[in-house]
Structure formats: structure tokens, C-alpha cells
N, C-alpha and C positions, 0 to 999 in steps of 0.2 A: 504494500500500500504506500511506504514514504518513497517507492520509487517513480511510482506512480502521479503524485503531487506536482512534482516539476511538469511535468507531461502536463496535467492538465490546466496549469494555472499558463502553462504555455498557449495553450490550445484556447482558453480563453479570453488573453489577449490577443490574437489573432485576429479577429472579427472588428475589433477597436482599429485596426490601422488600414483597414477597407477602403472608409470614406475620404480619407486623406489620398489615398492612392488613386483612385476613382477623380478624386477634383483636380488632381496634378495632370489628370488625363483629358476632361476636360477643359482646360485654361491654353493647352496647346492648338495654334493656328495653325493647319498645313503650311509647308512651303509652298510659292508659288512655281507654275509651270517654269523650265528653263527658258522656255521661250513667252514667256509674258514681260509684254502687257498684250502678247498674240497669242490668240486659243481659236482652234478649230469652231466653227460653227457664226463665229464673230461677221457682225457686218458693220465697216467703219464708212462712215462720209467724210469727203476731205472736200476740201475746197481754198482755195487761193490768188493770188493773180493784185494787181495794181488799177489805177483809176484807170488804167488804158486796156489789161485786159482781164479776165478770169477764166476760172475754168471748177471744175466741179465731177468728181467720179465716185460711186461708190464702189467698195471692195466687199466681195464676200468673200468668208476663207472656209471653203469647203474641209481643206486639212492644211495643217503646217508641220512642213517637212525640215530634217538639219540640212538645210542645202549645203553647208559644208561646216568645220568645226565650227560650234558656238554661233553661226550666222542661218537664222531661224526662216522661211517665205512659206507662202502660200503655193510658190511655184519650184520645179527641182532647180537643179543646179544649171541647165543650159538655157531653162525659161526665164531663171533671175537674171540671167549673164544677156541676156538680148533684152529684157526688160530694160535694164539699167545701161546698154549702150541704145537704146533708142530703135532697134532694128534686130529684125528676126530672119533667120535662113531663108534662103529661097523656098518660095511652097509653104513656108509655117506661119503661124498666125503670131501677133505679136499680143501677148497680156497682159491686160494690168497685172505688176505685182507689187508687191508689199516685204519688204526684209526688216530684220532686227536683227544687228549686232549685240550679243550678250557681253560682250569685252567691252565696248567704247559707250554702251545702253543707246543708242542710237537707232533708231526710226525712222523708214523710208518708204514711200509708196513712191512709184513709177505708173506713168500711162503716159498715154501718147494722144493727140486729137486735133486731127487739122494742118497733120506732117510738125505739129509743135510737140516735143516730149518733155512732162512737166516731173519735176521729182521734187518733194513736199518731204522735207529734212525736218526731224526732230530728235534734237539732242539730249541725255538724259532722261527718257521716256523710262517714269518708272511703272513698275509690274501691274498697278490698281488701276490706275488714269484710264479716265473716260472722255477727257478731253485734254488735248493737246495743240500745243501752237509750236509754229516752227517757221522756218526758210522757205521759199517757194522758189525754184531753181527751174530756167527753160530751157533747154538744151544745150544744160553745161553753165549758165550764167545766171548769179541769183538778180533777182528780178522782186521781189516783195515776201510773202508774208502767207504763209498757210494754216489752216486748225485743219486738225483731224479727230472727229468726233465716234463712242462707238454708241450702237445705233441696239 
């Protein structure tokens, strides 16, 4: 029986450090996706442009892929690379796409319209932002002032 006693006075503070355990559990916030403030399913508007012109696209991101280390798009690797030069292989189509850089937190949507291709830079885009302001860039030359909202 005295061997018994430890045991059980064991056993019955057991149950006393449940609720402790239990709230440490939840007080914990997931981490965010690697590649956020971009998550599959997402639809963002952007819009940008000066007194002289604008323009206006929205993105939907069906899925986001590593298009290569840490550099996050809606599109692979050869669709970002013609996105972001403005121009697509013969025969392919060119897409709007969308990258984030996880190293530099940087933010980019590409599209094209009217043989102008516009790229809507934002800097330090963190993981939560639902609205973002940045650069409006036209074929290589910044040019004003973009948001990119998610919708």
C-alpha cells in the first residue's frame, strides 16, 4: 500500500496540468503560408497609372507555385519569365502574372494591354495585407503609383 501512494497522488495531479496544457495550445497562431500575402484561390485588383494614363487588371490565383527558390507566382517558371519580360514564345499566350519574393518581401503583378506592359511593384508586402500601395512601372520605366487590393 505505501508503494502505492506515490502512484497515486501522482496520478492525481495529472489531470490539474491538462488545462494549462490545453491553453498553451490554444494561444498558438499558425505560421503563415511561405508564400503569403499569396494563397491559392485569392482574387486581387490592382490598379494604377498617372493623370495621363491608367490601367486596371484583376488576378485570380487558381494555385501558387515555387517558381523557383523562395520566388512564389500564380504562373511556372517560363510563364513568370515572359510575364515579367513583357513577351511570350511564338504561338503562346502571354498572362497576367503575379510573383512574390520571400527574401526581399516584394510584390509584383505583371500584365500587358495595348502593347503597354504594366508591373505594379510593392515593397515589403507583409503576409496579412489586404491592401497594398506601391510603384506603377510601364515597360521598364516607373511612371506613378499603384494599390493592389484582395478582393
Amino acid at each position: 500500500m505505501n508503494k502505492l501512494l506515490p502512484l497515486l497522488a501522482c496520478a492525481a495531479l495529472l489531470p490539474s496540468c491538462a488545462p494549462t496544457l490545453d491553453a498553451l495550445g490554444r494561444n498558438q497562431t499558425p505560421a503563415p503560408a511561405p508564400s503569403a500575402p499569396l494563397l491559392a484561390g485569392q482574387t486581387w485588383e490592382v490598379e494604377g497609372g498617372s493623370l495621363a494614363v491608367g490601367s486596371r487588371m484583376t488576378f485570380r490565383l487558381a494555385e501558387v507555385l515555387e517558381a523557383a527558390p523562395g520566388i512564389y507566382s500564380n504562373l511556372g517558371p517560363a510563364g513568370l519569365l515572359a510575364a515579367q519580360r513583357g513577351r511570350a514564345e511564338a504561338g503562346a499566350t502571354l498572362f497576367p502574372a503575379v510573383s512574390y519574393s520571400r527574401l526581399s518581401q516584394r510584390l509584383d503583378f505583371y500584365w500587358s494591354e495595348n502593347g503597354t506592359d504594366f508591373n505594379c511593384r510593392i515593397d515589403n508586402a507583409t503576409p496579412n495585407a489586404t491592401r497594398l500601395s506601391g510603384r506603377l512601372f510601364l515597360s521598364g520605366s516607373e511612371f506613378g503609383s499603384c494599390t493592389a487590393q484582395l478582393r
